[in-house]
C-alpha positions as CSV (number, residue, x, y, z in Angstrom):
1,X,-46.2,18.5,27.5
2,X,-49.3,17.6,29.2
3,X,-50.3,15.0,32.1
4,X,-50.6,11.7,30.0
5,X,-50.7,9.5,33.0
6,X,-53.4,12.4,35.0
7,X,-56.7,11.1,33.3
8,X,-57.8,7.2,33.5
9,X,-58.6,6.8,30.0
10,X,-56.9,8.7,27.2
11,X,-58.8,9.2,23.5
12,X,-56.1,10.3,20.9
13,X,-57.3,10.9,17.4
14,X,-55.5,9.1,14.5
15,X,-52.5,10.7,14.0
16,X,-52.2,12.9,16.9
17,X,-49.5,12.2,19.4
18,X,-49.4,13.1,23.3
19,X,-46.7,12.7,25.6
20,X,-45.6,12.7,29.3
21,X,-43.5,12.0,31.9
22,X,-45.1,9.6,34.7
23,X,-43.8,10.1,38.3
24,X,-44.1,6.4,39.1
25,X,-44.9,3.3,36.5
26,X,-48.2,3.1,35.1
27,X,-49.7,0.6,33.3
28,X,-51.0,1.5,29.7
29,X,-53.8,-1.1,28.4
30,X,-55.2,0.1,24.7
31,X,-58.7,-0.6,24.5
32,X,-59.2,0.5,21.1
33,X,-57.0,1.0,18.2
34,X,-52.8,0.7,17.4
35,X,-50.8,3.4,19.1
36,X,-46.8,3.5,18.5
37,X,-45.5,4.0,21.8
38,X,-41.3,5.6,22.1
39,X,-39.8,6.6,25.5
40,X,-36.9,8.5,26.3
41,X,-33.6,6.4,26.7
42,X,-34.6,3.6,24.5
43,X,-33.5,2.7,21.2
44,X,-36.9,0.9,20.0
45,X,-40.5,1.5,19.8
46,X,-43.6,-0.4,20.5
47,X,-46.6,-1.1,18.6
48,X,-49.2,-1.7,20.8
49,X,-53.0,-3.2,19.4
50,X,-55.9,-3.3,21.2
51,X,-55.8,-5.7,24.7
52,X,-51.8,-4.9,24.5
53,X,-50.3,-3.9,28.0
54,X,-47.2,-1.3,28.5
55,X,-45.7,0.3,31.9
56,X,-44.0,3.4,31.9
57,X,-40.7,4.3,33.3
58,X,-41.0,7.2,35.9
59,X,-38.9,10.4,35.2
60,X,-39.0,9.2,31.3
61,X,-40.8,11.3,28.9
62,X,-43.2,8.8,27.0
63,X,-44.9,9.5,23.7
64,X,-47.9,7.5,22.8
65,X,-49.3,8.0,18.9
66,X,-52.6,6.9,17.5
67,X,-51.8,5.0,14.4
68,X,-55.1,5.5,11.6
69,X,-57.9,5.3,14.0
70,X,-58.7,6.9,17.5
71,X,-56.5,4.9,19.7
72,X,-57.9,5.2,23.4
73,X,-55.8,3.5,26.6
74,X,-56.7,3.1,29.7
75,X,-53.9,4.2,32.7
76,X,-53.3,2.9,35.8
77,X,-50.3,2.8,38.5
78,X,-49.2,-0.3,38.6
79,X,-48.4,-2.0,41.7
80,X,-44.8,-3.2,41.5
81,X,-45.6,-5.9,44.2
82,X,-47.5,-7.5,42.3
83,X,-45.3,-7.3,39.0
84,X,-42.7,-8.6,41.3
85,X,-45.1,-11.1,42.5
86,X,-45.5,-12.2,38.8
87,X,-41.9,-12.1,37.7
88,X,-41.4,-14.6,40.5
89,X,-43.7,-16.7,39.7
90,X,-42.8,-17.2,36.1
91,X,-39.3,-17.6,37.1
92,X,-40.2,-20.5,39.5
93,X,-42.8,-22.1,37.0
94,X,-40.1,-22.4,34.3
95,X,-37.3,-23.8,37.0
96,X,-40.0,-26.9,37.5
97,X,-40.5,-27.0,33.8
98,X,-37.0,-27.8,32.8
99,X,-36.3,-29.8,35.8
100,X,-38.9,-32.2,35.7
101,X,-38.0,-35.6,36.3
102,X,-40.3,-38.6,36.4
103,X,-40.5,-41.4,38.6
104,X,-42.2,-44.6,38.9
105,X,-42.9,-47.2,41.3
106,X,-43.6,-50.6,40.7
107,X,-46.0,-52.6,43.0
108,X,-46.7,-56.1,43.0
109,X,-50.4,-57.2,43.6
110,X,-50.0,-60.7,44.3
111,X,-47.3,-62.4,46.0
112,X,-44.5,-63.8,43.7
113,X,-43.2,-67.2,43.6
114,X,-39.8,-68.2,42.6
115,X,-41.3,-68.7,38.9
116,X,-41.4,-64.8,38.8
């Protein structure tokens, strides 16, 4: 098993797979290609296309495979401030988007008689 998450980009020729366990999460970004992506523990896979984002699960062996072209990925730690930063923020931005409420005031521009 080699380092996957050692080098910050990663080439992997079509068909080839290599796989790795990450001591901390990284953040997987493909840049070119379709790689099928399967960790250890989880039920499903990923297909991830080119612009697509993953992170890894440290201690979790994670096995990325180029689909029919060279798939390369770019790898960086992710900093899980920030992804909490994010998570909050989307949780906060749907709370005002389901509890919006509208109100209205009415103001009068010229004085009203008792005709009004």
């Amino acid at each position: 098993m080699r380092g996957l998450f050692t080098k910050q980009v990663l080439s992997i020729p079509a068909g080839q797979a290599v796989s790795g366990v990450a001591g901390r999460a990284h953040t997987l970004r493909v840049t070119q290609g379709r790689v099928w992506i399967t960790v250890e523990g989880i039920s499903h896979d990923y297909w991830l296309h080119t612009g697509d984002t993953f992170t890894t699960i440290p201690g979790r062996v994670t096995v990325v495979e180029a689909d029919q072209t060279e798939g390369r990925i770019e790898c960086a730690p992710t900093i899980q401030w920030l992804k909490t930063l994010k998570l909050l923020l989307a949780d906060l931005a749907s709370r005002f988007a389901r509890g919006r409420t509208v109100s209205a005031t009415l103001k009068r521009h010229r004085a009203c008689s008792t005709n009004c």
